[in-house]
C-alpha positions in Angstrom: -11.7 17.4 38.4 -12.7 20.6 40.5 -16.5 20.5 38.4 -16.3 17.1 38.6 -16.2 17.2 42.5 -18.9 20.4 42.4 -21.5 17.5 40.7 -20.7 14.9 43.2 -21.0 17.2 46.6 -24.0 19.2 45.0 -26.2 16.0 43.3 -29.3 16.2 45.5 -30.2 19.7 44.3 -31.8 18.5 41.1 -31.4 21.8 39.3 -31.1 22.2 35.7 -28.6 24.5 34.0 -29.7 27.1 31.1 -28.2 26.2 27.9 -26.4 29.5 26.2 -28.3 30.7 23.1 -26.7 31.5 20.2 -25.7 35.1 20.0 -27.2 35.1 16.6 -30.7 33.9 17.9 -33.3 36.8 18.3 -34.5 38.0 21.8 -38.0 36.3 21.4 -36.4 32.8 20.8 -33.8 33.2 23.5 -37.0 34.1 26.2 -38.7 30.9 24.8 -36.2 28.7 25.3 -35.3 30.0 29.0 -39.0 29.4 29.8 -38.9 25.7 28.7 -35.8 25.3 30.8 -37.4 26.9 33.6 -40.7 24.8 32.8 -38.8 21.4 32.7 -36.7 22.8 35.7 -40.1 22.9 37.9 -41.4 19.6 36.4 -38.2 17.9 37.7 -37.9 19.6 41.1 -41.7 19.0 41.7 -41.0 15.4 40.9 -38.0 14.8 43.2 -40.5 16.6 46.1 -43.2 14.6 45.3 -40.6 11.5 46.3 -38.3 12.8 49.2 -40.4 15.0 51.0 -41.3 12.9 53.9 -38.8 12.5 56.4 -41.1 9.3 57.8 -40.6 7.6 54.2 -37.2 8.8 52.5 -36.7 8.4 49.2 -33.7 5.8 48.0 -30.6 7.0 48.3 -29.1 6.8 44.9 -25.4 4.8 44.8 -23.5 7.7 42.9 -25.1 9.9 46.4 -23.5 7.0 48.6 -20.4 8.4 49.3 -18.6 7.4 52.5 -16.6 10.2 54.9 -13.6 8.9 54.4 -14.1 9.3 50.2 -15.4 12.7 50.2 -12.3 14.1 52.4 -10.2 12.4 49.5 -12.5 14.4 46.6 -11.6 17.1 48.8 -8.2 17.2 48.9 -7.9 16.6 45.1 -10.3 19.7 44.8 -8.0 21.9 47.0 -5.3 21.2 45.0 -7.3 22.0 41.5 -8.2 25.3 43.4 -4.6 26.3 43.9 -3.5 25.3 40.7 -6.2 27.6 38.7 -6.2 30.0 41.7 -10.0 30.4 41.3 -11.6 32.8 43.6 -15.4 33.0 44.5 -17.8 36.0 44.8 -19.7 34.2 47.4 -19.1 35.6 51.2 -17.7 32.1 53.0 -18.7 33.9 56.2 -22.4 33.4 55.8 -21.5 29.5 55.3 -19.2 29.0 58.0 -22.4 30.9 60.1 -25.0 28.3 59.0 -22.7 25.3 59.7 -22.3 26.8 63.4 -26.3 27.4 63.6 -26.4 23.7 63.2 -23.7 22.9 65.6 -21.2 21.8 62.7 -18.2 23.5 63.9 -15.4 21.5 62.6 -15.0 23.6 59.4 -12.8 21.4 57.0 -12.5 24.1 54.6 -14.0 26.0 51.7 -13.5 26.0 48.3 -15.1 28.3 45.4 -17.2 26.1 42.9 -20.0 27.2 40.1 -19.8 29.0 37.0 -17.2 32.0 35.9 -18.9 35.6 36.4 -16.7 37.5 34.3 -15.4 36.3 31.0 -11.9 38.6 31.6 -11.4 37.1 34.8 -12.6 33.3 34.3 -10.8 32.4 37.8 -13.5 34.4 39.8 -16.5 31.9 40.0 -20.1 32.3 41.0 -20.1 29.8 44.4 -18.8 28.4 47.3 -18.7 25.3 49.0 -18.2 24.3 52.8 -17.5 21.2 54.5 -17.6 20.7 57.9 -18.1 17.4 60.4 -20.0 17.3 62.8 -20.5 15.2 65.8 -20.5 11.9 65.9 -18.7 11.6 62.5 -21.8 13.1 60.7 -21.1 15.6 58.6 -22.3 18.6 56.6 -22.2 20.3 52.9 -23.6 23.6 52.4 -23.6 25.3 48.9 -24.0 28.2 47.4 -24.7 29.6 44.4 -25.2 33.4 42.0 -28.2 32.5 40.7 -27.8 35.7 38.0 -24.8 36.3 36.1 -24.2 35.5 32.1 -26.4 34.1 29.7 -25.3 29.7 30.1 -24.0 30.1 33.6 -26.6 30.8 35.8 -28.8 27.7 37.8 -32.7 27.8 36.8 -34.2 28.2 40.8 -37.8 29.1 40.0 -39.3 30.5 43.2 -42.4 28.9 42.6 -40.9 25.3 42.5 -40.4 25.6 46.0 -43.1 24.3 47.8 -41.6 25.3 51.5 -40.7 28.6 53.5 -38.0 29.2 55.7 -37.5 32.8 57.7 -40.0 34.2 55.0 -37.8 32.5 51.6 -38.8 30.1 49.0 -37.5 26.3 50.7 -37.2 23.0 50.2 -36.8 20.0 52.2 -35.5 16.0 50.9 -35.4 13.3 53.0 -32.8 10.5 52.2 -32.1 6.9 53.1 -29.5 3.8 52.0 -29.7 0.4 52.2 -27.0 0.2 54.8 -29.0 3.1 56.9 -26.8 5.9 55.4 -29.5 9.1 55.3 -28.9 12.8 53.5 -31.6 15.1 54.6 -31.0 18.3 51.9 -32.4 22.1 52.6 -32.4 24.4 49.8 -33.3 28.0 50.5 -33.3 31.3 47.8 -32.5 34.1 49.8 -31.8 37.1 46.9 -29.4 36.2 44.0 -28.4 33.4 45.8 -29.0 29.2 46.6 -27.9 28.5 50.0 -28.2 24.3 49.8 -28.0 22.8 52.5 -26.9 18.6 52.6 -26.4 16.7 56.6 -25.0 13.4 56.2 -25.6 10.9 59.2 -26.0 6.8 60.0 -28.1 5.0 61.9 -25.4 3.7 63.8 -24.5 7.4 64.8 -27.9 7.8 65.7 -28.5 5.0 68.3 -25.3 6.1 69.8 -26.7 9.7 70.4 -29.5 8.0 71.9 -27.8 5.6 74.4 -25.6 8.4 75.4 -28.5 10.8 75.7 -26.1 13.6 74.4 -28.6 16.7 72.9 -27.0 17.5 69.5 -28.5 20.7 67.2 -28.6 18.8 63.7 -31.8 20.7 62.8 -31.4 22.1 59.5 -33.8 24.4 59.9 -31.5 26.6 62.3 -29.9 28.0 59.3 -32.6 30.5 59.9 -30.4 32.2 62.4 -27.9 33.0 60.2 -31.1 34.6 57.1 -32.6 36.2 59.9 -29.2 37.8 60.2 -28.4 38.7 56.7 -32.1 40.1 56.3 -31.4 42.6 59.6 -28.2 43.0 58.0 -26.6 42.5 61.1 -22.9 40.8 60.9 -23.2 37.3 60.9 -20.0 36.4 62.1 -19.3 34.2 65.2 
């Protein structure tokens, strides 16, 4: 159920997993089949930029990405729960999550919960990610992910630098642009900072955004202002708040 809820909060990322090779494979066929997973990986990224990366035309929102507040909070509880139960852990530091969910004025943390891959095969409680959920005002809301993108041969996600077309505080990015039928929008920032994915997913309505506008309230939902936070960890300067 936990994995289950890690596919549903993370969809919009379009990233491919590597498939283990067989231990009894040699070296030269194991590199050739991570570099057509990391080929196909690019091809698919490039595709899904090539349709969301205008924010002026945003690409469908697909109905399995349609997922109202109130549903998520539900997924969320049931993954709380899961966590407990299996005690997972994560090697992730939640700090540098909660720090970008401020940057962007999201500062109603509903909680964090460790998602990805095991990193150790003696220890398969201690996983490779984390996840944050926070609201944010007006009943929008935020996800930000984030993932090892080393660790053992069949868990690690295939993040080609060179599939991301953007920059953000001097890192590989990449910006979507979301929309539903009923005005629901996702606007997604990916960023590779290191060994790690930050992803980044604001949730908001169009109703939420003609009522910011008629109450002429100034609200910081630029995702780019998780730059703050890079900036930071680059200077290695704590990023708590």
């Amino acid at each position: 159920m936990l994995l289950k809820l890690i596919a549903i909060v993370t969809c919009s990322l379009t990233l491919l997993n590597a498939t283990a090779s067989e231990q009894s494979e040699a070296e030269t066929t194991r590199h050739e089949k991570r570099e057509d997973v990391i080929q196909k990986s690019i091809i698919r990224i490039d595709e899904e930029f090539a349709k969301a990366s205008n924010p002026e035309a945003p690409a469908p929102l697909s109905q399995s990405s349609n997922v109202s507040l109130s549903d998520l909070k539900k997924k969320w509880d049931i993954a709380l729960v899961q966590v407990k139960n299996n005690n997972f852990t994560t090697i992730a530091d939640t700090e540098i999550l909660k720090s970008m969910a401020i940057d962007i004025n999201c500062t109603n943390i509903i909680g964090i919960i460790p998602t990805g891959f095991p990193t150790d095969d003696t220890n398969r409680q201690k996983l490779s990610g984390a996840t944050l959920f926070a609201e944010c005002p007006e009943g929008n809301y935020v996800i930000i992910s984030t993932y090892f993108r080393a660790g053992n041969s069949g868990n690690r996600l295939i993040t080609p630098p060179e599939s991301f077309k953007q920059s953000l505080a001097g890192f590989p990015a990449r910006k979507l642009f979301y929309k539903s039928k009923d005005g629901l929008e996702k606007r997604t920032l990916s960023v590779l900072h290191g060994d790690f994915l930050y992803a980044v997913e604001y949730w908001t309505s169009e109703k939420n955004k003609i009522n910011l506008q008629q109450k002429n309230k100034t609200h910081t939902n630029n995702l780019d202002n998780i730059q703050n936070t890079l900036v930071k960890l680059n200077t290695n300067t704590n990023i708590k708040n």
